[in-house]
DSSP file (Angstrom, degrees, kcal/mol; ACC not computed):
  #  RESIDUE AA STRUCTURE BP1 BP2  ACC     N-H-->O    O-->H-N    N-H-->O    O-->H-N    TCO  KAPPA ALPHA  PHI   PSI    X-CA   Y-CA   Z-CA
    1    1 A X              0   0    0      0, 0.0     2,-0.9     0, 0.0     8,-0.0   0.000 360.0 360.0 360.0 131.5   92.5 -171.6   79.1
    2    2 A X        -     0   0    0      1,-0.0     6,-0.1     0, 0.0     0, 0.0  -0.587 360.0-144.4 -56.7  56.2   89.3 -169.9   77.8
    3    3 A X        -     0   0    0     -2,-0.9     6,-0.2     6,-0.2     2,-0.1   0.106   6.8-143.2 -48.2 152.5   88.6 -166.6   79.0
    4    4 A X    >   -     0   0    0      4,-2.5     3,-2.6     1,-0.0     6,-0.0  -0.417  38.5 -82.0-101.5 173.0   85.3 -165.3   79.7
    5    5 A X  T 3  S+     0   0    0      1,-0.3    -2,-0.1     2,-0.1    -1,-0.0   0.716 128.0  51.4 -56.9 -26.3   83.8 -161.5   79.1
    6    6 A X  T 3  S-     0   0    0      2,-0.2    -1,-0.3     1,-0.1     3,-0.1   0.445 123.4-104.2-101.0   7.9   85.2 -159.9   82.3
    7    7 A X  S <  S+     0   0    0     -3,-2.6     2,-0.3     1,-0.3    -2,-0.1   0.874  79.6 138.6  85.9  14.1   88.9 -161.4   81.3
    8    8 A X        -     0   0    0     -6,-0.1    -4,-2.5     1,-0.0    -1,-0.3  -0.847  55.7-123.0 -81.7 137.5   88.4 -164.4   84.4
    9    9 A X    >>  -     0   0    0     -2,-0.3     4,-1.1    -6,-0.2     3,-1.0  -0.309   8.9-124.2 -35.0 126.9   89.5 -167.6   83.1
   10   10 A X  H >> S+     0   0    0      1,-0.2     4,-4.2     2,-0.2     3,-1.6   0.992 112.1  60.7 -47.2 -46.1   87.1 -170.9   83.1
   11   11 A X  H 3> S+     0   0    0      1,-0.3     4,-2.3     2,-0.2    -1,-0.2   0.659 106.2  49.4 -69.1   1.7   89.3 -172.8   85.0
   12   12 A X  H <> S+     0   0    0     -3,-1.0     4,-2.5     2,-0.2    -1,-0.3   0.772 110.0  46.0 -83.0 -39.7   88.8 -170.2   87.6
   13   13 A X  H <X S+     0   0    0     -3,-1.6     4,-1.9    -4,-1.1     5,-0.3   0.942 108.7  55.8 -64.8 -67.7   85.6 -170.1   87.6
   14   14 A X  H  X S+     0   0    0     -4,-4.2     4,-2.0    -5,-0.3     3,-0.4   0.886 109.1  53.4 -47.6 -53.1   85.4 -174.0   87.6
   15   15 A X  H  X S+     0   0    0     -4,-2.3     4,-2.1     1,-0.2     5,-0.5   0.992 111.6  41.6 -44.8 -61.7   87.5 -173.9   90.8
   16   16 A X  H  X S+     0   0    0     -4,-2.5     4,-1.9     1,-0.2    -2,-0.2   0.838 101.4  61.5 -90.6   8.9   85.6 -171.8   92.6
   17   17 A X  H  X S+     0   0    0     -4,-1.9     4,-1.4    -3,-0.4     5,-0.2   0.934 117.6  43.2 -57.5 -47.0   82.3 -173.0   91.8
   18   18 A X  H  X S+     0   0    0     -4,-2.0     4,-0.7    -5,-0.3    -2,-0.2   0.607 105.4  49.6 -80.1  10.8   84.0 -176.1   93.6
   19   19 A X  H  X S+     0   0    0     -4,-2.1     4,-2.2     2,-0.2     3,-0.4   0.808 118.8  49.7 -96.1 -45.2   85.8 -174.9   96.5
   20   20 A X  H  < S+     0   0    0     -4,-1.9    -2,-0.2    -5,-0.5     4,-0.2   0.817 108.9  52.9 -74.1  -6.6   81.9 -173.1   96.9
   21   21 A X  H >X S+     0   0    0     -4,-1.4     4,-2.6     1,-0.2     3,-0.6   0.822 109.5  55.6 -79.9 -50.1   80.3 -176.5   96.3
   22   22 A X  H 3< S+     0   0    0     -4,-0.7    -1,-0.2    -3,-0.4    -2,-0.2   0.731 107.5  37.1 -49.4 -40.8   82.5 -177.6   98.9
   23   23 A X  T 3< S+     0   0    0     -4,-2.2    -1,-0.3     2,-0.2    -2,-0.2   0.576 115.5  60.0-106.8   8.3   81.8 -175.5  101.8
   24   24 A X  T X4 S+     0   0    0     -3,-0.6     3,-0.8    -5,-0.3     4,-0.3   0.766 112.5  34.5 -91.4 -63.4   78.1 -175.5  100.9
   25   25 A X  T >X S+     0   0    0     -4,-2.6     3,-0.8     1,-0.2     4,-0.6   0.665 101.1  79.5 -75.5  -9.7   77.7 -179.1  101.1
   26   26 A X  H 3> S+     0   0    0     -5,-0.4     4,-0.6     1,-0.2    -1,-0.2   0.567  79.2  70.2 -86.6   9.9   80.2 -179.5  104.0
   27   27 A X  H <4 S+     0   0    0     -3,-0.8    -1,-0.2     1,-0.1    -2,-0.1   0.856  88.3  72.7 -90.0 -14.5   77.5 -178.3  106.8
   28   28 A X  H X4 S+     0   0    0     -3,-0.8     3,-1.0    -4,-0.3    77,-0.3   0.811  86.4  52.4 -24.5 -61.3   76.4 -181.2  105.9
   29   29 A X  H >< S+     0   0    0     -4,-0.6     2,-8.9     1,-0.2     3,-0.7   0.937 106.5  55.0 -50.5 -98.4   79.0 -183.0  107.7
   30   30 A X  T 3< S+     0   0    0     -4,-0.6    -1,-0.2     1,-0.3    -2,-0.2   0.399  89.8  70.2 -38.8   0.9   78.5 -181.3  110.8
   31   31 A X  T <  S+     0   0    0     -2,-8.9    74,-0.9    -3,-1.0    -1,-0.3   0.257  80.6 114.1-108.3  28.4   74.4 -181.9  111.5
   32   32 A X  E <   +A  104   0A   0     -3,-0.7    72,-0.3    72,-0.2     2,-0.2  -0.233  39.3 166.6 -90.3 179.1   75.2 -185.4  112.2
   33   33 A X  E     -A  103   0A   0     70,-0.8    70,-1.9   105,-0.2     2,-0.4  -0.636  10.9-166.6-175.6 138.9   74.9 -187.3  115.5
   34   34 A X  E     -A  102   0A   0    106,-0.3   102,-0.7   102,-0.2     2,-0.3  -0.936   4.3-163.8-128.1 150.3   75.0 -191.2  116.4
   35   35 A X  E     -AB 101 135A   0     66,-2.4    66,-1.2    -2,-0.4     2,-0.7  -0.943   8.8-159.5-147.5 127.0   74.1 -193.3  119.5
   36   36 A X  E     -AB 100 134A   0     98,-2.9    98,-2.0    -2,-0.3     2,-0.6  -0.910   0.5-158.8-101.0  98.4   75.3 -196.5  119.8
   37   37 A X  E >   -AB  99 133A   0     62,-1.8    62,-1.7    -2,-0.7     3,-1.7  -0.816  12.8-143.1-121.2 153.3   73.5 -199.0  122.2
   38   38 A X  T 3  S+     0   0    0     94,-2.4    60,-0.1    -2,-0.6    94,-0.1  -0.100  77.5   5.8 -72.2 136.2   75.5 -201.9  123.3
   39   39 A X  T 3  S+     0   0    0      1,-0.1    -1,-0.3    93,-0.0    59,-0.2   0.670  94.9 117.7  79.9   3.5   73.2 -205.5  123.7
   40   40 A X    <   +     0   0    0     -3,-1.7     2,-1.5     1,-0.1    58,-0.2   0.231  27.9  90.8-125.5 -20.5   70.7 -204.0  122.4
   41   41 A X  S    S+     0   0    0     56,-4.9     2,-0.4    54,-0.1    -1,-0.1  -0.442  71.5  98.9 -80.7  68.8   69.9 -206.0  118.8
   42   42 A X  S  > S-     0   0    0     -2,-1.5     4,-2.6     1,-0.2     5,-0.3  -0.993  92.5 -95.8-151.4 163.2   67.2 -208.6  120.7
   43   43 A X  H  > S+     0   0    0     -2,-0.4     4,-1.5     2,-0.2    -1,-0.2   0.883 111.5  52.7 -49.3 -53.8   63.2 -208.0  120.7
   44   44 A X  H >> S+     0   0    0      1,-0.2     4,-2.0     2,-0.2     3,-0.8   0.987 116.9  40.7 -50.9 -67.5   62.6 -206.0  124.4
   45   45 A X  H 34 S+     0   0    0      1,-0.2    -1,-0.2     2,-0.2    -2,-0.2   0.706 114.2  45.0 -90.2  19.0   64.8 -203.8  123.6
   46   46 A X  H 3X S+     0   0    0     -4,-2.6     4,-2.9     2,-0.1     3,-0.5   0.876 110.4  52.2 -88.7 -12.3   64.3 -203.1  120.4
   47   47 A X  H << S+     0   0    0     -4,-1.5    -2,-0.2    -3,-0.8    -3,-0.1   0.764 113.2  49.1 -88.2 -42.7   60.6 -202.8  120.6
   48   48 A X  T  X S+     0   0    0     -4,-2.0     4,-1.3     2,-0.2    -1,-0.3   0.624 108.3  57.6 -84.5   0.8   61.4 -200.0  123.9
   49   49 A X  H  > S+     0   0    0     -3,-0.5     4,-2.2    -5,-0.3     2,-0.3   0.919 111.2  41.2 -90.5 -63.0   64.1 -198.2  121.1
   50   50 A X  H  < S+     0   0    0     -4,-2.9    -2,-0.2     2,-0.3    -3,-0.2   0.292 107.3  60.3 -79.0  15.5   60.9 -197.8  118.8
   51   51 A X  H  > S+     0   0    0     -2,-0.3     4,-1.0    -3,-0.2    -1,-0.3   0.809 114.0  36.9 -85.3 -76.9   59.0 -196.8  121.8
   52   52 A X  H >X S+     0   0    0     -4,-1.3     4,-1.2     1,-0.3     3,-1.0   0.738 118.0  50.0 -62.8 -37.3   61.5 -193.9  122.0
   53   53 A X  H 3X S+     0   0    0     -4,-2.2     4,-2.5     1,-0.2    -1,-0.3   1.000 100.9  55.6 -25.8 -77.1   61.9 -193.4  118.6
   54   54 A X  H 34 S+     0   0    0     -5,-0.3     4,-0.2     1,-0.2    -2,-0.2   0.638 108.2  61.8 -66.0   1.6   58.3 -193.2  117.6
   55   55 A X  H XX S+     0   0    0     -4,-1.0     3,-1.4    -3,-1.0     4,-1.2   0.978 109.5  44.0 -37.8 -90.6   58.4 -190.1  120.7
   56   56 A X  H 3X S+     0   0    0     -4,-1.2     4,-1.1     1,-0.3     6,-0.2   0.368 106.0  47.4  41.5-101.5   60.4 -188.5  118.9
   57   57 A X  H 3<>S+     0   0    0     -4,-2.5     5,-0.5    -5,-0.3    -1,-0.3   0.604 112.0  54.0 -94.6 -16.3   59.6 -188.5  115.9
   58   58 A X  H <45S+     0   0    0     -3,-1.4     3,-0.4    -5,-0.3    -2,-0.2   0.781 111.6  48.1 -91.4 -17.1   55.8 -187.4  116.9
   59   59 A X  H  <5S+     0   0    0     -4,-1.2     2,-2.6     1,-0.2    -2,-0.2   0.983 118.2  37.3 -65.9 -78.0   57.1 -184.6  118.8
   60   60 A X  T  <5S-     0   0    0     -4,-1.1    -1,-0.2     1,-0.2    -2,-0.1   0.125 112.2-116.5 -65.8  15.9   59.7 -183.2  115.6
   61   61 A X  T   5 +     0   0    0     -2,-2.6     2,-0.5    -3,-0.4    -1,-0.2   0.548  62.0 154.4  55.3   3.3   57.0 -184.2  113.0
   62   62 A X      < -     0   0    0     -5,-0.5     2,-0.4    -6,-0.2    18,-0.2  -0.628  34.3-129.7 -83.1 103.7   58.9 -186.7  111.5
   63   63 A X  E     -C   79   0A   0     16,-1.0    16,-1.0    -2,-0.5    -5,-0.0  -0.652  15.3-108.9-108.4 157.9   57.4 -189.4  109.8
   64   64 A X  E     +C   78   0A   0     -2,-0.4    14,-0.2    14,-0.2    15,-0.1   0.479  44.0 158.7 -73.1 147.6   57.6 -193.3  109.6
   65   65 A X        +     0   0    0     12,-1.1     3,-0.5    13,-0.1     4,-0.3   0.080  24.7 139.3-172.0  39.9   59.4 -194.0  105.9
   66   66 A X    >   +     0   0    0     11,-0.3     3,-2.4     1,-0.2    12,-0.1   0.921  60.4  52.1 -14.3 -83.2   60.4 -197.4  107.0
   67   67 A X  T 3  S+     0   0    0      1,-0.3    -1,-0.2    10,-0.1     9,-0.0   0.568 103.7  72.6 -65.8  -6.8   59.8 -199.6  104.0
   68   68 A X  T 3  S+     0   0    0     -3,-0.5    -1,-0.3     9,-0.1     2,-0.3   0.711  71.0 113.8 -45.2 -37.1   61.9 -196.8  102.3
   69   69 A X    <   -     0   0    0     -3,-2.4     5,-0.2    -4,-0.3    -3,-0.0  -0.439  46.2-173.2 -87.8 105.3   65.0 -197.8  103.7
   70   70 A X        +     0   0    0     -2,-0.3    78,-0.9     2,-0.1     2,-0.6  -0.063  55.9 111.4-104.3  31.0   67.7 -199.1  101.7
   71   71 A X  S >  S-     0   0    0     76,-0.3     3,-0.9    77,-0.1    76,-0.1  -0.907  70.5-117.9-100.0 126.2   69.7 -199.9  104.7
   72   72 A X  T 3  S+     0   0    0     -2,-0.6    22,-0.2    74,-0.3    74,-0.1  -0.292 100.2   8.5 -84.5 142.7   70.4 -203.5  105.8
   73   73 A X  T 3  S+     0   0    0      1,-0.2    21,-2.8    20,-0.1     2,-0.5   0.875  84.4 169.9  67.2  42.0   69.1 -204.4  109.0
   74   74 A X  E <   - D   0  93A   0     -3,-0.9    19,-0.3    19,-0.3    -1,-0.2  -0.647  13.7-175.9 -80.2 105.8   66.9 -200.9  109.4
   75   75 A X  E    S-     0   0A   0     17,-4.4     2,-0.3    -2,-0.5    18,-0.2   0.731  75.0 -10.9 -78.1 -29.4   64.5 -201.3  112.5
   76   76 A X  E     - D   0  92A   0     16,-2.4    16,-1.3   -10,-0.1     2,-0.4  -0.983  55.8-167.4-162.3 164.9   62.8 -197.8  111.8
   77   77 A X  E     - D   0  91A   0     -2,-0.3   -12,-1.1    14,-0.2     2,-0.6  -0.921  16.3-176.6-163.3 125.4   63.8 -194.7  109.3
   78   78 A X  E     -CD  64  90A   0     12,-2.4    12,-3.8    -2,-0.4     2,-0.4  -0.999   7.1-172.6-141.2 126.5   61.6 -191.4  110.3
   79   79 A X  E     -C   63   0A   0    -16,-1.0   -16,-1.0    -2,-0.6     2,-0.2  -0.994  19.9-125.3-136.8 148.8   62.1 -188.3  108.0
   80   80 A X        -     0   0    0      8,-0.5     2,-0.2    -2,-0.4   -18,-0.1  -0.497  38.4 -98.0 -85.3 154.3   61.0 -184.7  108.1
   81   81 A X        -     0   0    0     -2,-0.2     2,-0.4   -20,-0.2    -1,-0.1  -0.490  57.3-112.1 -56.9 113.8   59.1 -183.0  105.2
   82   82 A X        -     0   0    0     -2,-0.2     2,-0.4     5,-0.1     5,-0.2  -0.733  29.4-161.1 -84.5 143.9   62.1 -181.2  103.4
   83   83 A X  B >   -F   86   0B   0      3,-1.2     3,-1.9    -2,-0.4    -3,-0.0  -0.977  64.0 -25.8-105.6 110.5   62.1 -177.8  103.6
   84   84 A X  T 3  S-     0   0    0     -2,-0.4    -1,-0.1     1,-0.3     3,-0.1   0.800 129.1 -41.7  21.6  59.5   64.3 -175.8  101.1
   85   85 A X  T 3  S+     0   0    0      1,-0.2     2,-1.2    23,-0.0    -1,-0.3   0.271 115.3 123.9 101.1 -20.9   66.8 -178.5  100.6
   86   86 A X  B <   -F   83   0B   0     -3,-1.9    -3,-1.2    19,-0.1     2,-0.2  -0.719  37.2-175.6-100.0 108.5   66.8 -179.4  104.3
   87   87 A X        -     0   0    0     -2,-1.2    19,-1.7    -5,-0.2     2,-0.5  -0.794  22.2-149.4-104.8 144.3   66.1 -182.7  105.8
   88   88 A X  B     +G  105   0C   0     -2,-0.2     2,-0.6    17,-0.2    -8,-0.5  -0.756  21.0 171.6-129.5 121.9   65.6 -184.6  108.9
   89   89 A X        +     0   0    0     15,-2.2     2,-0.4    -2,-0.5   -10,-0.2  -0.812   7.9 169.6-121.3 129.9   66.5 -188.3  109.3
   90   90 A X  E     +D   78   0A   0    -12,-3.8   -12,-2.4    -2,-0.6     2,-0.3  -0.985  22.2 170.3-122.9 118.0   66.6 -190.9  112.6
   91   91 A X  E     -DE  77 102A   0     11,-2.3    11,-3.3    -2,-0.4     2,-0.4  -0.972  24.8-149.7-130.6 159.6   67.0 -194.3  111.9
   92   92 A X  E     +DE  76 101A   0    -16,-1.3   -17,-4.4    -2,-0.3   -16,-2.4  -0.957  18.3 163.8-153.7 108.0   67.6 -197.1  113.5
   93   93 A X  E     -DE  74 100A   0      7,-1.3     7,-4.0    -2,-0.4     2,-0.5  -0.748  37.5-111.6-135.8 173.1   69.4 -200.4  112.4
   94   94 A X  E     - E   0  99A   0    -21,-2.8     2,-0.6    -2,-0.3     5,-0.2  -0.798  25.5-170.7 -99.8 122.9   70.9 -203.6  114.2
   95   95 A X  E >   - E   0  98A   0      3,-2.6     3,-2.4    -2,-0.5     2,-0.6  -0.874  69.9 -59.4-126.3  96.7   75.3 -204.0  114.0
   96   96 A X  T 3  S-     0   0    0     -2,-0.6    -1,-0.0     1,-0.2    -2,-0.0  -0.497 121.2 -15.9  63.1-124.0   76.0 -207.5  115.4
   97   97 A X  T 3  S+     0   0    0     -2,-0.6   -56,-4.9    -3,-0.1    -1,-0.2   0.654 122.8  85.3 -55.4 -35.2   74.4 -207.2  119.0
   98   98 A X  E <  S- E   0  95A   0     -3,-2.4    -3,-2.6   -58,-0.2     2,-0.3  -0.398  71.7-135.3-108.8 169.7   74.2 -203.9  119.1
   99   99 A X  E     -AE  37  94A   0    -62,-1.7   -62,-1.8    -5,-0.2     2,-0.3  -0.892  22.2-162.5-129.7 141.9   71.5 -201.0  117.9
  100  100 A X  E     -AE  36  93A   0     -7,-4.0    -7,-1.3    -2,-0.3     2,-0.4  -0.874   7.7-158.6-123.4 147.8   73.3 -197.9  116.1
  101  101 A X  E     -AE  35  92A   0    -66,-1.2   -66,-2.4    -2,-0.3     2,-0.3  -0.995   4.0-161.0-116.1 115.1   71.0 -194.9  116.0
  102  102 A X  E     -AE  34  91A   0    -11,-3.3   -11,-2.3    -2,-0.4     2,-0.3  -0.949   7.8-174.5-117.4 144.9   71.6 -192.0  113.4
  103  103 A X  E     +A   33   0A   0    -70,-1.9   -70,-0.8    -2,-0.3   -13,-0.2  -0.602  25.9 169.8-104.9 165.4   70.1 -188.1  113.6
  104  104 A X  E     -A   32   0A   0    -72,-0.3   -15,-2.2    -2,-0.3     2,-0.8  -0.699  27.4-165.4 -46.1 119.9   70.9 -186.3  110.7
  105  105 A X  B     -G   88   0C   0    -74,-0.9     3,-0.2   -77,-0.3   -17,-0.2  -0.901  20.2-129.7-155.3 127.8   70.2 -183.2  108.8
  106  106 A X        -     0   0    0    -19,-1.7   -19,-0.2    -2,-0.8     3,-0.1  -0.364  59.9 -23.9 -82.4 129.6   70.9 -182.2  105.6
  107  107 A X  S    S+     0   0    0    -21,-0.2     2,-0.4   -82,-0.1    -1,-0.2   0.818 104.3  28.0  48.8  72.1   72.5 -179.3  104.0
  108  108 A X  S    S-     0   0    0     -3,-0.2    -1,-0.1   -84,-0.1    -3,-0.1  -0.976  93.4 -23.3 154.3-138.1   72.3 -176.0  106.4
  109  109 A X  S    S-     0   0    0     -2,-0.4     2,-1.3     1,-0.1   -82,-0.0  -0.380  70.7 -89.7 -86.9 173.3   72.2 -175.0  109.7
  110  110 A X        -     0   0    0      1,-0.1    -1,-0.1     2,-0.1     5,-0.1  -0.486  50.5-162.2 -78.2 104.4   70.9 -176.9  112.6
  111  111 A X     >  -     0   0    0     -2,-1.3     4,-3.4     1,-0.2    -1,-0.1  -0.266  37.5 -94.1 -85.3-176.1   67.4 -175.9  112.5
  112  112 A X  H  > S+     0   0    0      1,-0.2     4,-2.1     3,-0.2     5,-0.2   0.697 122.6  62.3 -69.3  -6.9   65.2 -176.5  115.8
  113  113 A X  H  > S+     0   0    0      2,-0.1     4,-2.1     3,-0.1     5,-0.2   0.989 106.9  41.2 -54.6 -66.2   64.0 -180.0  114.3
  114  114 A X  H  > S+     0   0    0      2,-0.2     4,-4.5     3,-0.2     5,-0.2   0.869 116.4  52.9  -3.7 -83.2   67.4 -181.3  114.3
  115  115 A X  H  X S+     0   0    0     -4,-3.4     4,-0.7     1,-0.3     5,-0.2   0.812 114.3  40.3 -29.0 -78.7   68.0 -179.6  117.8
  116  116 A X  H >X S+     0   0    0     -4,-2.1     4,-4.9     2,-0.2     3,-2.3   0.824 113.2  50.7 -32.9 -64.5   65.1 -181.1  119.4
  117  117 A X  H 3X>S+     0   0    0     -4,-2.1     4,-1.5     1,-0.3     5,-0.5   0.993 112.2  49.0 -44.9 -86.0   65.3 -184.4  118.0
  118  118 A X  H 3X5S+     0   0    0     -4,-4.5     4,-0.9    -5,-0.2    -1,-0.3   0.878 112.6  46.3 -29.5 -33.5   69.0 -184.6  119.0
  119  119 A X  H <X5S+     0   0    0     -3,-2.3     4,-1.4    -4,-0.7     5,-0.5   0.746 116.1  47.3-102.3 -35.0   68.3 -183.4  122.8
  120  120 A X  H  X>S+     0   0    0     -4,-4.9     4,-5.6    -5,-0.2     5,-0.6   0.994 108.5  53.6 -70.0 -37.5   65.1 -186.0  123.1
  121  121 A X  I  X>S+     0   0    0     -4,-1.5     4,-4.3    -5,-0.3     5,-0.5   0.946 112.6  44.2 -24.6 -75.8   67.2 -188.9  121.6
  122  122 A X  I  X<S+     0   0    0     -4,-0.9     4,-1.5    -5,-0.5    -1,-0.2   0.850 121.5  42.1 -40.6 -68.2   70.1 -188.2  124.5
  123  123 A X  I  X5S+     0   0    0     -4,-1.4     4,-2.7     1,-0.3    -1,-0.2   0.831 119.4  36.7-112.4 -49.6   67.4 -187.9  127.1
  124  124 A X  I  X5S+     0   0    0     -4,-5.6     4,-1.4    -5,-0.5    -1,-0.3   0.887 118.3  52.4 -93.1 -27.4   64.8 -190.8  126.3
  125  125 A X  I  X<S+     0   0    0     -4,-4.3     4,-1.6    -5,-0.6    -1,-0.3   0.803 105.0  52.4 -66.4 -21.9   67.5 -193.2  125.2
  126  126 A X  H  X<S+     0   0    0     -4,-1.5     4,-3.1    -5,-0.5    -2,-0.2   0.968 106.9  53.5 -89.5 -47.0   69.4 -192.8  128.1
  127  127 A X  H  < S+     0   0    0     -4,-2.7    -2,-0.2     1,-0.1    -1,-0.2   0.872 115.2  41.0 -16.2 -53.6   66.4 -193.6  130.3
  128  128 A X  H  < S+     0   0    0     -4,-1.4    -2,-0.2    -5,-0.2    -3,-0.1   0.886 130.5  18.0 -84.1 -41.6   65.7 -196.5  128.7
  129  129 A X  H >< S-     0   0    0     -4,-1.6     3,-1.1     1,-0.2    -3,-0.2   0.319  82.9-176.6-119.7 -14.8   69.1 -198.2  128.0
  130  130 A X  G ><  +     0   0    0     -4,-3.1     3,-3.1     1,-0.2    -1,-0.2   0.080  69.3   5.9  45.6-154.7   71.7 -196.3  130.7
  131  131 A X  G 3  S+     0   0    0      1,-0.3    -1,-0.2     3,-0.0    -2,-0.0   0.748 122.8  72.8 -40.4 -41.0   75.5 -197.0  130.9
  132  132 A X  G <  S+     0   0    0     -3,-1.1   -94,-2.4   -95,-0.1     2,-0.4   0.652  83.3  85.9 -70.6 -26.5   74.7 -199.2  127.8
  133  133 A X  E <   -B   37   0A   0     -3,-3.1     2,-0.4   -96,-0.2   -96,-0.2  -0.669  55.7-173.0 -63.7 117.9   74.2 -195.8  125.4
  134  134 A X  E     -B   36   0A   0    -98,-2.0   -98,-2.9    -2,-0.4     2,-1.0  -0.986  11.8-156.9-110.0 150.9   77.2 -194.1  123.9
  135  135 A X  E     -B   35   0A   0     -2,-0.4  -100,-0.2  -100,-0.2     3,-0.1  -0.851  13.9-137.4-112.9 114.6   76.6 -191.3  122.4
  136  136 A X        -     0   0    0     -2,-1.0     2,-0.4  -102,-0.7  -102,-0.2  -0.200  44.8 -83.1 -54.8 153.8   79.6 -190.4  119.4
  137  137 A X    >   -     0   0    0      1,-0.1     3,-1.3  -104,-0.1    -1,-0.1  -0.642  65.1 -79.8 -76.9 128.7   80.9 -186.7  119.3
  138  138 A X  T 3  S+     0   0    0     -2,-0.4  -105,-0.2     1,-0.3    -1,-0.1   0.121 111.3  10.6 -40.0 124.6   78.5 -184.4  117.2
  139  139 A X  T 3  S+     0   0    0   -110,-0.2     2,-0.6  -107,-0.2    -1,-0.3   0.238 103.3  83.5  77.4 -11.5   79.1 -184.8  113.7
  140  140 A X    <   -     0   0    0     -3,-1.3     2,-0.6  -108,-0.1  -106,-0.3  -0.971  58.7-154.7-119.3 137.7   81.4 -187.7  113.0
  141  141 A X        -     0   0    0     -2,-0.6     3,-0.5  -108,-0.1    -3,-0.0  -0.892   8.1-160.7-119.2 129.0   80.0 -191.2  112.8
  142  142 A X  S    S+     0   0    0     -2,-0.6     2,-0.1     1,-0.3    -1,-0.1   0.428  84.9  48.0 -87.7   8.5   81.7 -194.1  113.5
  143  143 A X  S    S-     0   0    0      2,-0.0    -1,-0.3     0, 0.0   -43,-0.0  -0.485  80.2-151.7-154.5 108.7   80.0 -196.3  112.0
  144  144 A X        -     0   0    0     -3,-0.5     2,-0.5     1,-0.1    -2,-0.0   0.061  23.2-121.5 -66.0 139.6   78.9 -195.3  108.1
  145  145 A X        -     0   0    0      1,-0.0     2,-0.8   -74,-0.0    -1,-0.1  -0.778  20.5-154.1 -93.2 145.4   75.6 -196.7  106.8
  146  146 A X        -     0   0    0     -2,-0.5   -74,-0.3   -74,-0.1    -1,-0.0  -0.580   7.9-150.2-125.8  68.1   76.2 -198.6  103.8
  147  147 A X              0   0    0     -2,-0.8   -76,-0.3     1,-0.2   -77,-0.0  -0.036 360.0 360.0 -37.8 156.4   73.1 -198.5  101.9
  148  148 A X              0   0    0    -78,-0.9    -1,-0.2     0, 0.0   -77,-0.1   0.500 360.0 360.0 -76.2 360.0   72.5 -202.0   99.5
């Protein structure tokens, strides 16, 4: 091992630059949110999901970046302008039958885009689609996008 001027170690340093790399990027994890609805993959309803989408997304400022979308079977992909590292992305792709919805937002706290976005989501998808919406517990998704 290499010591440095103050008599700290590299490899010490190199550890905790990653243990802080680690808890930096792990709010990450947590800004997550999914809604799953069931029967859902078929022209009415996807055409009323991108009604409520494109809500949304004109309310939270978040715009259209579709043809971006390196996800298979992507009906819509709406992102916010980042702001110091921080982004906010709803998309919307087809899984068998069924239409998976992801909120996301990248690297820090939940700012009030996020928030919103997350409480109109709940509110205007479950209007539209009822019992047929589950909504996954905040931060885990259960069903990973697997860009090509």
């Amino acid at each position: 091992m290499v010591n440095d001027s103050n008599g700290r170690t590299t490899a010490r340093m190199r550890g905790f630059i990653f243990i802080a790399a680690c808890l930096f990027t792990g709010c990450d994890a947590i800004n997550v949110q999914q809604f799953r609805i069931v029967g859902a993959a078929n022209d009415g309803n996807t055409a009323r999901l991108k009604r409520v989408l494109r809500s949304v997304a004109d309310q939270t400022g978040l715009v259209d970046r579709t043809p971006e979308s390196r996800v298979p079977q992507t009906l819509v992909l709406y992102l916010g302008p980042p702001v110091r590292h921080f982004l906010v992305e709803m998309g919307a792709r087809t899984i068998a039958k069924d239409v998976i919805v992801d909120l996301s937002a990248r690297v820090g706290p939940r700012w009030d885009e996020y928030r919103q976005a997350r409480k109109l989501l709940a509110s205007g998808l479950s209007e539209q689609f009822g019992s047929r919406l589950s909504i996954a517990p905040e931060g885990s998704s259960p069903v990973p996008i697997n860009p090509e």
